[in-house]
C-alpha positions as CSV (number, residue, x, y, z in Angstrom):
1,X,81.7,79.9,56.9
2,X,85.2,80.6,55.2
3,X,88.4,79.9,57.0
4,X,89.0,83.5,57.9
5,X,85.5,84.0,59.3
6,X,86.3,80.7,61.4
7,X,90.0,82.3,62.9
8,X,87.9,85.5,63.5
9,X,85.7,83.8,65.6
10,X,88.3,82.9,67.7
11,X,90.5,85.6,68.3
12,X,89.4,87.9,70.8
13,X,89.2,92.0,69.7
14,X,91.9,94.6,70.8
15,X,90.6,96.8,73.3
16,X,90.7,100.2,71.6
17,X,92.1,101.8,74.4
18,X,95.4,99.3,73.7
19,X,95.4,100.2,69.6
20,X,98.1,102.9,70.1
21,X,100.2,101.1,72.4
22,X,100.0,98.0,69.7
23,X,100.6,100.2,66.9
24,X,103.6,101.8,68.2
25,X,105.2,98.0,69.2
26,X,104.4,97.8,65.7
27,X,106.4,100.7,64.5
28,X,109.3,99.7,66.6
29,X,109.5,96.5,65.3
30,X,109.5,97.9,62.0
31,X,112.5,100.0,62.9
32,X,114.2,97.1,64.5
33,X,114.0,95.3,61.0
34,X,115.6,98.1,59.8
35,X,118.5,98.0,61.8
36,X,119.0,94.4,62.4
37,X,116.7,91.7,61.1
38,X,116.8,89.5,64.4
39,X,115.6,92.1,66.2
40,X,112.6,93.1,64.0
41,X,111.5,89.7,64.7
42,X,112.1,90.0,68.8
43,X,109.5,93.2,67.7
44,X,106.9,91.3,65.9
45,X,107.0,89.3,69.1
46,X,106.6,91.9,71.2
47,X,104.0,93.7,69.3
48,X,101.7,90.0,69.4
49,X,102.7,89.8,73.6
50,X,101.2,93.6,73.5
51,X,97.6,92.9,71.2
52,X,97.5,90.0,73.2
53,X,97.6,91.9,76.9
54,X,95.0,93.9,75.5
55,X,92.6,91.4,74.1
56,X,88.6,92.0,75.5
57,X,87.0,88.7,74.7
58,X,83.3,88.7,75.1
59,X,81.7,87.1,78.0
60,X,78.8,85.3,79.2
61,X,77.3,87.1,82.9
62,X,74.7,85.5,84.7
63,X,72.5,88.6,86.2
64,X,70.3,87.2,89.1
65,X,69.3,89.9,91.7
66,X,72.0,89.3,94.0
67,X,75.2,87.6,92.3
68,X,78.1,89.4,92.5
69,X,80.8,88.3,89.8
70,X,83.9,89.2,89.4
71,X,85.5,92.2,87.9
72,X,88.9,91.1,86.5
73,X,90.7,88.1,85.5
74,X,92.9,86.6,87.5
75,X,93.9,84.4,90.6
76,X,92.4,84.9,93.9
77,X,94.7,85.4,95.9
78,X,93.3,86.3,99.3
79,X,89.8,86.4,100.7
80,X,89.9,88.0,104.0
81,X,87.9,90.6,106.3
82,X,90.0,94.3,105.8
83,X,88.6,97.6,106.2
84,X,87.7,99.6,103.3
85,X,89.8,102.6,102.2
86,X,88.4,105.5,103.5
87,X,88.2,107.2,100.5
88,X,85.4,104.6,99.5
89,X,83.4,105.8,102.6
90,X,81.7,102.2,103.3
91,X,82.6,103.0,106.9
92,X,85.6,101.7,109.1
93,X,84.5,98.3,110.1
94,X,86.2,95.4,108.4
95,X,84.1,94.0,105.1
96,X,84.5,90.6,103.6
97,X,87.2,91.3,100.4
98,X,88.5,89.0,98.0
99,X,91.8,89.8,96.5
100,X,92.3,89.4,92.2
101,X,95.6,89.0,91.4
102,X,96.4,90.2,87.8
103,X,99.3,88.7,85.9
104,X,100.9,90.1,82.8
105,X,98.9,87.1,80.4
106,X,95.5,87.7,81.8
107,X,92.7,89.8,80.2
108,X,92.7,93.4,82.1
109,X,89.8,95.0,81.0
110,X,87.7,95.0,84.7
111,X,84.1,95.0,85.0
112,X,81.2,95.8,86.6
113,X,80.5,93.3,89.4
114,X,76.7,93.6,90.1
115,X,74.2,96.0,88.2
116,X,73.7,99.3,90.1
117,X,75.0,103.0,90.3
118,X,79.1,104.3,90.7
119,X,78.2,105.8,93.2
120,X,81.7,107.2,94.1
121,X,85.0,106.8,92.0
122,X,87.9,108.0,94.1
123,X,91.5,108.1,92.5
124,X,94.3,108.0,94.6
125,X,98.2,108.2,93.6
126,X,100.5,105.9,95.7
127,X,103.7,103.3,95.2
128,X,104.2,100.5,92.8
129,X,105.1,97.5,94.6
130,X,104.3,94.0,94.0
131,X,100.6,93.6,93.3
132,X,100.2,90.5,95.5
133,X,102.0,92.5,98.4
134,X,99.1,92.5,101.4
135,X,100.2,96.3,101.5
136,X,99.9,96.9,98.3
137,X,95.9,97.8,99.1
138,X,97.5,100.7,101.3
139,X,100.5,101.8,99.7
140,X,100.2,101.1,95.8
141,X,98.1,103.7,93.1
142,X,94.5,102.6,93.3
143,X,91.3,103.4,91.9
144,X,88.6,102.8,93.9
145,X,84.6,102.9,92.5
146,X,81.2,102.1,94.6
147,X,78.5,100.7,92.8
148,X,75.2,100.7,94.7
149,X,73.1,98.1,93.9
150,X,69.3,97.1,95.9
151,X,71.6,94.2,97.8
152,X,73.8,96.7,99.2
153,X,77.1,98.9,98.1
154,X,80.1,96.9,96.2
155,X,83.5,98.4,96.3
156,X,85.8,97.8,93.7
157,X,89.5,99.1,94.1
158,X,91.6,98.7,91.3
159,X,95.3,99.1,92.1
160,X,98.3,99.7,90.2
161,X,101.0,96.8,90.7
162,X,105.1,96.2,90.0
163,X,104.5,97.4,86.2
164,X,101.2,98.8,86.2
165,X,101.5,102.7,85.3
166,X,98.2,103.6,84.5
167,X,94.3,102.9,85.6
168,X,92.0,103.9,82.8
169,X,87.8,104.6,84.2
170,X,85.4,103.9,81.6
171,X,82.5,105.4,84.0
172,X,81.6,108.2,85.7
173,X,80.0,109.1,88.8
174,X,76.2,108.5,88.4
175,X,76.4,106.3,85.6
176,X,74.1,102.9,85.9
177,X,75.8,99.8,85.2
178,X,74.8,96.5,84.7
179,X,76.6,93.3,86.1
180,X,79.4,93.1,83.5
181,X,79.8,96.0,82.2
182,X,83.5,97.0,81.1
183,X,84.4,99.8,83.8
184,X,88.2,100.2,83.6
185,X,91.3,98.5,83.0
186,X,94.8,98.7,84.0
187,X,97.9,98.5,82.0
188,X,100.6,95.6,82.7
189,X,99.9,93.5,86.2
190,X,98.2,94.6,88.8
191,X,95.1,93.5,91.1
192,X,91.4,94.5,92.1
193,X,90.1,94.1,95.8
194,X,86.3,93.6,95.7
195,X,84.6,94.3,99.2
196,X,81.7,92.9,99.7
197,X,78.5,94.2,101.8
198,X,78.6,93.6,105.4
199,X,78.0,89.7,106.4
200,X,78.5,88.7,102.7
201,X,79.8,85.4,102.0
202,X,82.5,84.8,99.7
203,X,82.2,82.1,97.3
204,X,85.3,81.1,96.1
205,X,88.4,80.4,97.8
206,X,92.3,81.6,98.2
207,X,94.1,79.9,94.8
208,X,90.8,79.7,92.5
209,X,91.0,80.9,88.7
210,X,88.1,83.6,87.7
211,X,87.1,85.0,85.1
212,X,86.1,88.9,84.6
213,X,82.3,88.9,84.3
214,X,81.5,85.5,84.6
215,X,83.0,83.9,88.1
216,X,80.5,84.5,91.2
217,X,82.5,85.5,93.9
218,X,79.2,85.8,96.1
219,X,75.4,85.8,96.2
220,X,74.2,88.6,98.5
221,X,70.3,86.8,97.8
222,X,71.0,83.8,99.2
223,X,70.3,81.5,96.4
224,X,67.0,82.1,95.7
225,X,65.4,82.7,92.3
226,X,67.2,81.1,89.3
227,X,69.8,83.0,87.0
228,X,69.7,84.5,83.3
229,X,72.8,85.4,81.1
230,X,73.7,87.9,79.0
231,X,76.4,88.1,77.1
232,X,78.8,91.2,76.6
């Protein structure tokens, strides 16, 4: 293996829905050059900040019946029982929800957190205040999917925080997904609220680190069986 086969191995790839934002960081730096050499290279280092925001490294999901891992990258930052929004229509009770915190130097390309059906995506426009805001959930942009699965219906909520300014779907309504699967991203901080099925049990805890695709927030089976991976 050459040198450059070896770096390649261990850079992550550009999500292409990030190429144009990279390539115009790119053009402005140029331009900056132009004008003033110091601040082409305040430009180059901008353009690597923004190829870097929207890296999608491959990753490793385990795929028991029953695991539910999580859809973004991030801190946890609350794990609490809050009712749904009602545009999910998973009822008015309160559900067990852990809270993903998104900083600006995390991967933000979320995904699926359980194989299943989107059973619903509901878009709803809203404020942009601090992500980690406990009103955010209410007040802030949000995208909310429902992926029903044979353990019961997931929500995911993805919500637009102090930067954010748009919440790219990859999926559809109908479309099957397995535990994993890249279904959205959102550009420049933000958060995704995972509610979980009624009496679930969270896994992790308030402060944890996870990792989109890979961290299981819960296991709706109870442990039983043993777990495969599958890398994506």
């Amino acid at each position: 293996m050459s040198v450059i086969d070896s770096i390649k191995r261990q850079l992550a790839p550009i999500h292409p829905d990030g190429l144009p934002f990279v390539g115009a960081f790119a053009l402005a730096a140029l331009v900056l050059f132009w004008m003033w050499t110091p601040f082409g290279w305040l430009g180059v280092v901008a353009t690597a900040w923004c190829a870097y925001f929207f890296r999608d490294p491959a990753r490793v999901t385990p795929v028991r019946d029953g695991l539910v891992v999580s859809p973004a990258d991030g801190r946890i930052s609350q794990v609490v029982s809050a009712a749904p929004p009602p545009e999910l229509e998973l009822g008015a009770a309160s559900l067990p929800r852990i809270s993903i915190f998104m900083s600006v130097f995390d991967v933000h390309v979320n995904r699926s957190p359980a194989s299943g059906e989107i059973e619903k995506i509901a878009y709803r426009p809203g404020k942009f205040i601090n992500a980690e805001l406990d009103k955010a959930s209410e007040d802030n942009e949000r995208n909310g999917l429902v992926v029903r699965t044979p353990a019961g219906r997931i929500g995911i909520v993805q919500i637009a925080g102090l930067l954010a300014r748009r919440i790219v779907c990859f999926v559809k309504q109908g479309d099957a997904v397995a535990a994993g699967d890249r279904i959205g991203l959102i550009r420049f901080g933000s958060r995704v609220d995972v509610y979980l099925p009624e009496g679930a049990k969270p896994a992790v805890s308030e402060g944890q680190l996870s990792i989109a695709g890979e961290t299981v927030l819960a296991d709706l089976a109870g442990g039983a069986g043993t777990s495969a991976f599958r890398s994506n």
